[in-house]
PDB file as gemmi writes it, atoms N, CA and C in Angstrom:
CRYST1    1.000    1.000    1.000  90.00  90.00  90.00 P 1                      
ATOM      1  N   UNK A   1      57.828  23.393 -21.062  1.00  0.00           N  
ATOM      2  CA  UNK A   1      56.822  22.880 -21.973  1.00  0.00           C  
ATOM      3  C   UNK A   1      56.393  21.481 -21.572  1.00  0.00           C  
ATOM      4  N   UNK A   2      57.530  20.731 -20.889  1.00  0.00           N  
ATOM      5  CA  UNK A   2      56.992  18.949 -20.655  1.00  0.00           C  
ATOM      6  C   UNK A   2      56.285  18.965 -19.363  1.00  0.00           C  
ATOM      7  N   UNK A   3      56.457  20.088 -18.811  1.00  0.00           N  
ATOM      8  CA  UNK A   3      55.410  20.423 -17.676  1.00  0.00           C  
ATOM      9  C   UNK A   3      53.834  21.020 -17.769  1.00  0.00           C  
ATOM     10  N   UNK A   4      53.788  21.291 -18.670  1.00  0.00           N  
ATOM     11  CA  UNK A   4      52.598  21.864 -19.209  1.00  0.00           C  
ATOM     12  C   UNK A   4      51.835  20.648 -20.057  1.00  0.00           C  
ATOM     13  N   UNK A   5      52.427  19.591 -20.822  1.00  0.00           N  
ATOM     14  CA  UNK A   5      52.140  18.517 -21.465  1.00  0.00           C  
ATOM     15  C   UNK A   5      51.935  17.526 -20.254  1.00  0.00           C  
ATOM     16  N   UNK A   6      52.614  17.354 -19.074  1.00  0.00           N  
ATOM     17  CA  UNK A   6      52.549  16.813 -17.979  1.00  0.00           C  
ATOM     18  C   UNK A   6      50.695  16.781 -17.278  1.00  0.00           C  
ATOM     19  N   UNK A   7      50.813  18.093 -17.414  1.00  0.00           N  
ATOM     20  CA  UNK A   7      49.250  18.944 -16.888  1.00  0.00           C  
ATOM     21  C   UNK A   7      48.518  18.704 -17.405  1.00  0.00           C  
ATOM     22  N   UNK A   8      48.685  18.951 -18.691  1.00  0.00           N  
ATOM     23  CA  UNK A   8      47.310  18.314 -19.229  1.00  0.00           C  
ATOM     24  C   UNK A   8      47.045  16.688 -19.930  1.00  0.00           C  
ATOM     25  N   UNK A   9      47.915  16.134 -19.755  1.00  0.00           N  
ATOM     26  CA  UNK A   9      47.749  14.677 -19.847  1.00  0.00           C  
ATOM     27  C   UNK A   9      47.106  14.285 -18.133  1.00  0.00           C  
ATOM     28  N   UNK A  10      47.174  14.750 -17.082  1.00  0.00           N  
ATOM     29  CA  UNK A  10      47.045  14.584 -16.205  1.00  0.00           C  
ATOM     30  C   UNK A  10      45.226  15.222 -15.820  1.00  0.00           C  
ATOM     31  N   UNK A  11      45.250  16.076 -16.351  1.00  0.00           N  
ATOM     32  CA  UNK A  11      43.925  16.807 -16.626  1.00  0.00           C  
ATOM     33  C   UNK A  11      42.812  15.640 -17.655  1.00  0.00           C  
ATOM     34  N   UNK A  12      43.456  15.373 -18.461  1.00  0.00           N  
ATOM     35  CA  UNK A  12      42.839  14.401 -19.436  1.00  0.00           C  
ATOM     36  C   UNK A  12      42.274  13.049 -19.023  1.00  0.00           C  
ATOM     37  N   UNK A  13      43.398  12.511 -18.268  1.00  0.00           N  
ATOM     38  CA  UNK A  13      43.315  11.442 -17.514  1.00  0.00           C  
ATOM     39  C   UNK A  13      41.662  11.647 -16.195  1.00  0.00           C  
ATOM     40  N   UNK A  14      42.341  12.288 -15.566  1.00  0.00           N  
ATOM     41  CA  UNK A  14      41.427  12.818 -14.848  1.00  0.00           C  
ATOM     42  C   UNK A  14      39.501  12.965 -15.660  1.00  0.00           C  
ATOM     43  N   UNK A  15      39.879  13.722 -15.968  1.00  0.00           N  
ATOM     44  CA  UNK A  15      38.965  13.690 -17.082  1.00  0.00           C  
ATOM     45  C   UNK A  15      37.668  12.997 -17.779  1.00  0.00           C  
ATOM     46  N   UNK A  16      38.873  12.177 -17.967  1.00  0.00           N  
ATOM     47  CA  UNK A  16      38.196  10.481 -18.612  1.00  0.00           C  
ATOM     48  C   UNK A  16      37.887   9.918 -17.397  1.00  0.00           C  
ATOM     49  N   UNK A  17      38.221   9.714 -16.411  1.00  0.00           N  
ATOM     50  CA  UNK A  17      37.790   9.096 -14.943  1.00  0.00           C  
ATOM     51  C   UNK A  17      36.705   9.540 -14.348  1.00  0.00           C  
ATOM     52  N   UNK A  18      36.440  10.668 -14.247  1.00  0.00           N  
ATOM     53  CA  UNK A  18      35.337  11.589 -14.457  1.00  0.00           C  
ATOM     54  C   UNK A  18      33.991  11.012 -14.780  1.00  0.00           C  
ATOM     55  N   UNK A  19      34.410  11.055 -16.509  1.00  0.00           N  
ATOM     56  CA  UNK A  19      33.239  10.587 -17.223  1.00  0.00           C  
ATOM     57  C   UNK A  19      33.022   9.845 -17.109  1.00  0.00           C  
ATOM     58  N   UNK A  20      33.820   8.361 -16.707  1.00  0.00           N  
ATOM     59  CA  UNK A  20      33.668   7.119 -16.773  1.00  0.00           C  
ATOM     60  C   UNK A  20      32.584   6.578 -15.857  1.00  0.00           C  
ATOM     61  N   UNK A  21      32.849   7.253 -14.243  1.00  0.00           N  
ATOM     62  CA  UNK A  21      32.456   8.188 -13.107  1.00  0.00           C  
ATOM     63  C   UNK A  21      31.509   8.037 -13.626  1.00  0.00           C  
ATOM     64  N   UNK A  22      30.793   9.066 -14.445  1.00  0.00           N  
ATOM     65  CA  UNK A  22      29.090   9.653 -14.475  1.00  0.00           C  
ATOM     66  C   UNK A  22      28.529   8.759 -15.075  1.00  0.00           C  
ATOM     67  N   UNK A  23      29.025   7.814 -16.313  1.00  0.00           N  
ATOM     68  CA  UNK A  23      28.288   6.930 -16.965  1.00  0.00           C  
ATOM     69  C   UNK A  23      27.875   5.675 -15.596  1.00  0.00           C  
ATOM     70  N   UNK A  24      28.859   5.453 -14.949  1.00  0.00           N  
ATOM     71  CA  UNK A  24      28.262   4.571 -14.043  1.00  0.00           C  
ATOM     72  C   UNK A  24      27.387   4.835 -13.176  1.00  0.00           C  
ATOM     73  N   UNK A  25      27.599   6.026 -12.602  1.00  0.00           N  
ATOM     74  CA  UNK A  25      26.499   6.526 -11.674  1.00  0.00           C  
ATOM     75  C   UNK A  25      25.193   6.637 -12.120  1.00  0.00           C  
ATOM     76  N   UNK A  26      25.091   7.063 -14.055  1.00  0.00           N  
ATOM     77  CA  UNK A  26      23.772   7.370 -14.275  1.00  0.00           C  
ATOM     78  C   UNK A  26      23.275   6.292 -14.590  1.00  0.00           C  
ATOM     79  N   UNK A  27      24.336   5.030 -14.792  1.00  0.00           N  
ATOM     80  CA  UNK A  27      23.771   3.433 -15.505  1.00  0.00           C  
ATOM     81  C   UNK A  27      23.069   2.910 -13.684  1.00  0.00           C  
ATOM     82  N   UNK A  28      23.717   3.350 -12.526  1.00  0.00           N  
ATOM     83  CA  UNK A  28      23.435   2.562 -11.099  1.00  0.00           C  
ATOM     84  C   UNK A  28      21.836   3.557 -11.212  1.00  0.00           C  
ATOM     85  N   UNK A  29      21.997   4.907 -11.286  1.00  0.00           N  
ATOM     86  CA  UNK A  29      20.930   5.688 -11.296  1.00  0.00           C  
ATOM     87  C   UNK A  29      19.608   5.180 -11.720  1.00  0.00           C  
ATOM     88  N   UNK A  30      19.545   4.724 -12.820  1.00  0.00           N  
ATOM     89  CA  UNK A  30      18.300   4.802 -13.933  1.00  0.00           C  
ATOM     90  C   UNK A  30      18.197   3.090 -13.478  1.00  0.00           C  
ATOM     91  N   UNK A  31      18.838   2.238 -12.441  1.00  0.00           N  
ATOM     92  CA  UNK A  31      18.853   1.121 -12.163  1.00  0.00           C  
ATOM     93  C   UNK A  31      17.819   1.368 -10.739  1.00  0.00           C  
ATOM     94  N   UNK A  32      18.516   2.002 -10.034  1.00  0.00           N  
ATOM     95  CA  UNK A  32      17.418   2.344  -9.007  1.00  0.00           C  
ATOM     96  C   UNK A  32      16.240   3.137  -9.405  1.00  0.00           C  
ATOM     97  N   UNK A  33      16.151   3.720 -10.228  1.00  0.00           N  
ATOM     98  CA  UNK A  33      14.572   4.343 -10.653  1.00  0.00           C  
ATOM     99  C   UNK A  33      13.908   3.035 -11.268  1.00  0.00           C  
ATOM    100  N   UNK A  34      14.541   2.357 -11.848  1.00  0.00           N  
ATOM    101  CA  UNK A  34      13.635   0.988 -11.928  1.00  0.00           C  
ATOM    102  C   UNK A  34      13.061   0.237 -10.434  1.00  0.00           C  
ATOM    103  N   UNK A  35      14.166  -0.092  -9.701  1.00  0.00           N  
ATOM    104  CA  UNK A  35      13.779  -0.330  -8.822  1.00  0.00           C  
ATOM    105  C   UNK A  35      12.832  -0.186  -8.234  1.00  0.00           C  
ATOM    106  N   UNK A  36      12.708   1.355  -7.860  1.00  0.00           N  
ATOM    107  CA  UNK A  36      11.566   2.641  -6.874  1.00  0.00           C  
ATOM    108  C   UNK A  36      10.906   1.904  -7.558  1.00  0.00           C  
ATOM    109  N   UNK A  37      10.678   2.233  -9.081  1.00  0.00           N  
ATOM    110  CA  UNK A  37       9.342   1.851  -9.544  1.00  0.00           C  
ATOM    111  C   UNK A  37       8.614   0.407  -9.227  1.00  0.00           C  
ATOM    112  N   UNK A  38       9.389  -0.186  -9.079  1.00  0.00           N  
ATOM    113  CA  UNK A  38       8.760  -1.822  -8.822  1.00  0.00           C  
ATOM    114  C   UNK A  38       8.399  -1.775  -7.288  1.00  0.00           C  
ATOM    115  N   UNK A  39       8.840  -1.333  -6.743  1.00  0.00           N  
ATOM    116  CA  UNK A  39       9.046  -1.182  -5.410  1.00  0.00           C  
ATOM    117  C   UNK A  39       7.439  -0.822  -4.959  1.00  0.00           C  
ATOM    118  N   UNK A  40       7.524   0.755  -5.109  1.00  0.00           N  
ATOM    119  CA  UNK A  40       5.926   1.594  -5.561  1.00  0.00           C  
ATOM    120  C   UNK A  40       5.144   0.409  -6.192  1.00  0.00           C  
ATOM    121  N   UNK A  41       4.896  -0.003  -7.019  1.00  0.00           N  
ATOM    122  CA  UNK A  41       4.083  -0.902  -7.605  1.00  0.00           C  
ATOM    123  C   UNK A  41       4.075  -2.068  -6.917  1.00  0.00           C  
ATOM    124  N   UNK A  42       4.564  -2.883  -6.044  1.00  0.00           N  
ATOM    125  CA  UNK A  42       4.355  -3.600  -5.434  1.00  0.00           C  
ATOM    126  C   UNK A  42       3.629  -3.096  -3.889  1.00  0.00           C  
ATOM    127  N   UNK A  43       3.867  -2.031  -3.425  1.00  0.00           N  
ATOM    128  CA  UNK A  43       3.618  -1.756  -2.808  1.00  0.00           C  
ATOM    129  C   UNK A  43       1.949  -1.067  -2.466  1.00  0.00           C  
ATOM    130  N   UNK A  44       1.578  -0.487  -4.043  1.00  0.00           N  
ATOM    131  CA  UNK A  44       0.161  -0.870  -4.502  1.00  0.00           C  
ATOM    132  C   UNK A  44      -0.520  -1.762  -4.270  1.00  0.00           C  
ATOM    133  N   UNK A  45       0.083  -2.943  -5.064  1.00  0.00           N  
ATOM    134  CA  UNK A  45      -0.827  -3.913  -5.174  1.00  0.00           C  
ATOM    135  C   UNK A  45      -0.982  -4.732  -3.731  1.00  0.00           C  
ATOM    136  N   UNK A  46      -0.034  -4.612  -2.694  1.00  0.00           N  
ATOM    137  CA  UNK A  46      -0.217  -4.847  -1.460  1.00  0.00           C  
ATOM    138  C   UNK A  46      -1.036  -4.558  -0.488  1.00  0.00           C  
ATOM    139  N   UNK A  47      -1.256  -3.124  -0.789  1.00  0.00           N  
ATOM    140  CA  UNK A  47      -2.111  -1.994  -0.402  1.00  0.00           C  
ATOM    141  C   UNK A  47      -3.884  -2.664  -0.880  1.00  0.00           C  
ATOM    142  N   UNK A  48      -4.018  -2.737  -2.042  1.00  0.00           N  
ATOM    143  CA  UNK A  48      -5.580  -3.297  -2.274  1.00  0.00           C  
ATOM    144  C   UNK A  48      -5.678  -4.686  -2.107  1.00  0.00           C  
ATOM    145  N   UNK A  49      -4.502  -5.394  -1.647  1.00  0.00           N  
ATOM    146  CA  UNK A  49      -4.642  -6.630  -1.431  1.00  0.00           C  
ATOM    147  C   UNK A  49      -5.001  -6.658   0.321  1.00  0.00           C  
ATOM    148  N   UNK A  50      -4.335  -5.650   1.266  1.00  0.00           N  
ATOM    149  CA  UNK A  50      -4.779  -5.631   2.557  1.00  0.00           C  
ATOM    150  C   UNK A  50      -6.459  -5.228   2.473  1.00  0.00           C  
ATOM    151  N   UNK A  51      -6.764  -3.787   1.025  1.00  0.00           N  
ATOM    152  CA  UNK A  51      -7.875  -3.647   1.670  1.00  0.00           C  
ATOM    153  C   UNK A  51      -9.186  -4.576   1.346  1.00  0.00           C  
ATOM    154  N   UNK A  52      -8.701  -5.619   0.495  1.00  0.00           N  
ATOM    155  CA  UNK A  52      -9.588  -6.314   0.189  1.00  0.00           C  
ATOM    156  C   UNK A  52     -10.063  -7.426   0.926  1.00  0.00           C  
ATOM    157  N   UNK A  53      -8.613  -7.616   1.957  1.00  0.00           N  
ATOM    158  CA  UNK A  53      -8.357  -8.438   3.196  1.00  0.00           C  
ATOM    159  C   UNK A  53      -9.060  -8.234   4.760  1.00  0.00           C  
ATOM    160  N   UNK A  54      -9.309  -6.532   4.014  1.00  0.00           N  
ATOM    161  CA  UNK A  54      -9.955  -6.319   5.456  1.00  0.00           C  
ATOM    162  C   UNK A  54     -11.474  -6.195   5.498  1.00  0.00           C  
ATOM    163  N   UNK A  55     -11.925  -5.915   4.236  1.00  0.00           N  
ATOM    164  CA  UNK A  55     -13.229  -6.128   3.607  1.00  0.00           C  
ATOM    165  C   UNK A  55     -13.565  -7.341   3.812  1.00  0.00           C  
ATOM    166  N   UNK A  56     -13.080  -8.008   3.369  1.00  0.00           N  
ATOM    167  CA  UNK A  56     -13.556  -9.839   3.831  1.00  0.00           C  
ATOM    168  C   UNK A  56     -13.682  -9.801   5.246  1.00  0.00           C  
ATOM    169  N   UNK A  57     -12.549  -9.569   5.820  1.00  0.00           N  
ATOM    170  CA  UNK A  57     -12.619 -10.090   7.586  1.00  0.00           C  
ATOM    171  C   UNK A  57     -13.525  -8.823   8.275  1.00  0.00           C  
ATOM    172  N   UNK A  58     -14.200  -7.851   7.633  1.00  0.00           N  
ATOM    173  CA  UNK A  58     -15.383  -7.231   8.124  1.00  0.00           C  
ATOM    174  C   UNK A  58     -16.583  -8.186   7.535  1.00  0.00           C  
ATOM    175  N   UNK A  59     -16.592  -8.395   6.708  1.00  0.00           N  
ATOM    176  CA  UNK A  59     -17.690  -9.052   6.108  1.00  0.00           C  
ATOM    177  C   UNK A  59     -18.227 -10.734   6.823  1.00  0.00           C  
ATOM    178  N   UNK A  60     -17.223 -10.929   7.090  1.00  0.00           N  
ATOM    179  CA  UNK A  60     -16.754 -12.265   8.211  1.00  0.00           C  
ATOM    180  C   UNK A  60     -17.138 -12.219   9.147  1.00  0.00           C  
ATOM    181  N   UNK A  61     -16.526 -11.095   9.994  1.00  0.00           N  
ATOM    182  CA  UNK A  61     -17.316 -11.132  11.642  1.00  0.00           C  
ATOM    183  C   UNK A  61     -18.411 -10.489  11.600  1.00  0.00           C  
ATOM    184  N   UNK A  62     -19.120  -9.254  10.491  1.00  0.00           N  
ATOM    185  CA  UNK A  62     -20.316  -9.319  10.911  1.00  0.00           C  
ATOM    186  C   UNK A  62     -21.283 -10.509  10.503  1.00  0.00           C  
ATOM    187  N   UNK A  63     -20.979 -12.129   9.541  1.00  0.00           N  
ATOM    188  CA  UNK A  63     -21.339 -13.064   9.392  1.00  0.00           C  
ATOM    189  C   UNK A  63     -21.510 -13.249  10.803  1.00  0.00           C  
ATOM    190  N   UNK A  64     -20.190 -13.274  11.493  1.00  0.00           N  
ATOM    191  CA  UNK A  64     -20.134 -14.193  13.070  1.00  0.00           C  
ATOM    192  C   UNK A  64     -20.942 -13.698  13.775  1.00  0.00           C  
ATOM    193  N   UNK A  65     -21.238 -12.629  13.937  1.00  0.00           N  
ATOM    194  CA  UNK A  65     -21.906 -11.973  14.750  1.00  0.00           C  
ATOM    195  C   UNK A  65     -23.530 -11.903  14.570  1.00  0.00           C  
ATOM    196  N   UNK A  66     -23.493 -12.503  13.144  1.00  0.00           N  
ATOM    197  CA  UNK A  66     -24.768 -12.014  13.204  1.00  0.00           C  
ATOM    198  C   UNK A  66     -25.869 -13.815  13.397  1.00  0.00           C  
ATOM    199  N   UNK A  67     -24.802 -14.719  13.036  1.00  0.00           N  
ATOM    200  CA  UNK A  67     -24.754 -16.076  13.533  1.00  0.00           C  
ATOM    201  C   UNK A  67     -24.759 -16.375  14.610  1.00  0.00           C  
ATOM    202  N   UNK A  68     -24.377 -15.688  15.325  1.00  0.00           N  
ATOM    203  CA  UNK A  68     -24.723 -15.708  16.734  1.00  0.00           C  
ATOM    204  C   UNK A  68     -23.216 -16.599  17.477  1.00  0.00           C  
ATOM    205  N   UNK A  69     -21.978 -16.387  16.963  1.00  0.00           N  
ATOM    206  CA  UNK A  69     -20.517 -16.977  17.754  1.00  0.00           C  
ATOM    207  C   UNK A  69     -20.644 -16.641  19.474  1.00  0.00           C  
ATOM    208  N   UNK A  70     -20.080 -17.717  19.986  1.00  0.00           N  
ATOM    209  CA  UNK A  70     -19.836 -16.834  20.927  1.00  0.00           C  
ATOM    210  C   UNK A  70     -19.312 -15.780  22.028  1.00  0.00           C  
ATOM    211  N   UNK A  71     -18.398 -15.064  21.286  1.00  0.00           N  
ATOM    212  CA  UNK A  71     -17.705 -13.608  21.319  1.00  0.00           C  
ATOM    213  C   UNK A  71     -18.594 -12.594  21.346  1.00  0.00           C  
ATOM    214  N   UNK A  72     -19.604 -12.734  20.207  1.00  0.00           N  
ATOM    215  CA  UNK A  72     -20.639 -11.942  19.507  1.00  0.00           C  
ATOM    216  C   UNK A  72     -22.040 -11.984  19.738  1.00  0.00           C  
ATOM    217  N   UNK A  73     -22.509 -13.025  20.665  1.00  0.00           N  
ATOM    218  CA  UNK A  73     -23.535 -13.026  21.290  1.00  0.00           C  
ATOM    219  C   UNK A  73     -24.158 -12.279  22.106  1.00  0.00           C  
ATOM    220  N   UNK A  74     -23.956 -11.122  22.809  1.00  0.00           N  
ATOM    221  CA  UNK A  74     -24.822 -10.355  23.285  1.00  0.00           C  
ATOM    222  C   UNK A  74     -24.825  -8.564  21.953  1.00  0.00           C  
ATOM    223  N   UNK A  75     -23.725  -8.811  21.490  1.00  0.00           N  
ATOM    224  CA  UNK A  75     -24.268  -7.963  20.186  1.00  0.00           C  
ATOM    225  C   UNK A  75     -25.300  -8.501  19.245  1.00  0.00           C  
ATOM    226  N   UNK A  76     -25.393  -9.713  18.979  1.00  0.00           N  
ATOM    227  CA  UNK A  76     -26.419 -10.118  17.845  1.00  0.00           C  
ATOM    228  C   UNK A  76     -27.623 -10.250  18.914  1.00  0.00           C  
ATOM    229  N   UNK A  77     -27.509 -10.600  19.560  1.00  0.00           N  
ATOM    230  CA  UNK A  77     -28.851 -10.030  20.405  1.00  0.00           C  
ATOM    231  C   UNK A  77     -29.494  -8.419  20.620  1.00  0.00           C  
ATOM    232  N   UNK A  78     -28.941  -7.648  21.041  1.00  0.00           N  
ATOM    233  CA  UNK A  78     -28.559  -6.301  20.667  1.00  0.00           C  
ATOM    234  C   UNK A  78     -29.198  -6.245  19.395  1.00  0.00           C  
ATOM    235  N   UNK A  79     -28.414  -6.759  18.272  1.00  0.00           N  
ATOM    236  CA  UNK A  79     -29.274  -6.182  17.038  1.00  0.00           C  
ATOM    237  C   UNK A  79     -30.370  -6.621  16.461  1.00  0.00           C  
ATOM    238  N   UNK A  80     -30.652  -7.885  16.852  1.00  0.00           N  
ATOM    239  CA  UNK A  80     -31.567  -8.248  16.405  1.00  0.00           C  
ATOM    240  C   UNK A  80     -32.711  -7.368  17.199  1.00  0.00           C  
ATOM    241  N   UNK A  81     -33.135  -7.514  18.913  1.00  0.00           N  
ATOM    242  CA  UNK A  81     -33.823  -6.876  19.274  1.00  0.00           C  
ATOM    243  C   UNK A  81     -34.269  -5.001  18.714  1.00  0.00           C  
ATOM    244  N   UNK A  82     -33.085  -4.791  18.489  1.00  0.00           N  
ATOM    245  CA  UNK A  82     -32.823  -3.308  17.746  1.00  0.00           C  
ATOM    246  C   UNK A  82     -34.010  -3.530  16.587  1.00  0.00           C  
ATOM    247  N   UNK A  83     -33.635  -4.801  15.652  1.00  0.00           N  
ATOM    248  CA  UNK A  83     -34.403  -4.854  14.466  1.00  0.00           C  
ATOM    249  C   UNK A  83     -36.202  -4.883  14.782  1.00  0.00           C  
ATOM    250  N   UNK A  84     -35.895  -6.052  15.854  1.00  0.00           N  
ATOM    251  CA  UNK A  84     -37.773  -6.310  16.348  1.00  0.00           C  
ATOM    252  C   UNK A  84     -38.593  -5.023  16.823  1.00  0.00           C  
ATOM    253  N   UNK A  85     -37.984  -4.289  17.001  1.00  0.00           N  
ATOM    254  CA  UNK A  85     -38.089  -3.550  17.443  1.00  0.00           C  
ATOM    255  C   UNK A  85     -38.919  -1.977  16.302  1.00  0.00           C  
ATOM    256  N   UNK A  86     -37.926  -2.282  15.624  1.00  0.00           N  
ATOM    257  CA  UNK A  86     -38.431  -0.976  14.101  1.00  0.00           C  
ATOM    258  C   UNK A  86     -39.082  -1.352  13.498  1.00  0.00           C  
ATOM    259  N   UNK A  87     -39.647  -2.831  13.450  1.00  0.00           N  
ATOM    260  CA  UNK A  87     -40.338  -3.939  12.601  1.00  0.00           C  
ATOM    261  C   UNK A  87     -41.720  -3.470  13.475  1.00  0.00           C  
ATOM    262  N   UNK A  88     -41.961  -3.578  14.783  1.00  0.00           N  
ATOM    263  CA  UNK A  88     -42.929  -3.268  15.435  1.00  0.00           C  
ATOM    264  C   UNK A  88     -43.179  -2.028  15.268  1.00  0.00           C  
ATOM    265  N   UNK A  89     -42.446  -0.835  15.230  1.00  0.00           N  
ATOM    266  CA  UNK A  89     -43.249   0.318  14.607  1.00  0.00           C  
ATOM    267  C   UNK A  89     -43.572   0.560  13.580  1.00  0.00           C  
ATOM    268  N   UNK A  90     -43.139   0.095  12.604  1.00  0.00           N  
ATOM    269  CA  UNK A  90     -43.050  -0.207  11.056  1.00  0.00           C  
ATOM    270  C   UNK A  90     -44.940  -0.959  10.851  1.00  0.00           C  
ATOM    271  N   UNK A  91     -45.040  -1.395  11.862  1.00  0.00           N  
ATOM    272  CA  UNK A  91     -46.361  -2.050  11.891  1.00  0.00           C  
ATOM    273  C   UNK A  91     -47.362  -0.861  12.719  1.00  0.00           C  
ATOM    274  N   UNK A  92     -46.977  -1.020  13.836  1.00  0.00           N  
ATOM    275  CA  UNK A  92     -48.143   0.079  14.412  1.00  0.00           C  
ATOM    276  C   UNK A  92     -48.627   1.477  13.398  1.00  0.00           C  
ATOM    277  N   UNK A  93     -47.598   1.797  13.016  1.00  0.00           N  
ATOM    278  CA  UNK A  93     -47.850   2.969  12.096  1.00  0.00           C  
ATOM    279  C   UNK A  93     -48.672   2.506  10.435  1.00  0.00           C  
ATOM    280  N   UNK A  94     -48.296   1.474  10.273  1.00  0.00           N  
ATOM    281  CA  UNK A  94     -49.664   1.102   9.173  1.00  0.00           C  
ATOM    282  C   UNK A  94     -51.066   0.455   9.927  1.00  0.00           C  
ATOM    283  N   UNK A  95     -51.042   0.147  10.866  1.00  0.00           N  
ATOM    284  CA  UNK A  95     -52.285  -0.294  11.544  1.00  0.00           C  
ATOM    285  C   UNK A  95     -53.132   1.491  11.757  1.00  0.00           C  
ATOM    286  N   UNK A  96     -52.095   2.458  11.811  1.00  0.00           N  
ATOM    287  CA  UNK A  96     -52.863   3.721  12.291  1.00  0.00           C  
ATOM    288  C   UNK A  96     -53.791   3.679  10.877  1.00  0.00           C  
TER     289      UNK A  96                                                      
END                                                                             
């Protein structure tokens, strides 16, 4: 019989270690789902912060380019002529 009381005090024990076990795991658990979440959300706002970063620095060099830098100087030539160009038919065709 003190072997059987042995067992299950030992079972019990166990038991309780167990549970003790899961409460921590689900308290570390629901600690890292906070985490993810901040994580993800920062990782958003990073995301429209590059693309707003890259919107500017398009918006920038076609400034430079169209200023005439000189990196960008035989493209803004390029386009401008491109432009003189549709401007002059844009005309011939109302002169018709």
């Amino acid at each position: 019989m003190s072997e059987l009381t042995d067992v299950v005090n030992s079972l019990e024990i166990k038991f309780a270690r167990l549970v003790q076990r899961l409460n921590v795991l689900e308290a570390e658990n629901t600690e890292l789902k906070k985490t993810l979440l901040s994580a993800e959300e920062e990782i958003r706002r990073n995301e429209k912060q590059l693309d707003s970063i890259y919107e500017k620095y398009e918006s920038l060099r076609l400034a430079s380019s169209l200023l005439g830098s000189e990196e960008n100087r035989r493209d803004t030539k390029l386009k401008i002529n491109s432009l003189i160009k549709e401007i002059d038919q844009c005309i011939a065709h109302l002169t018709k």
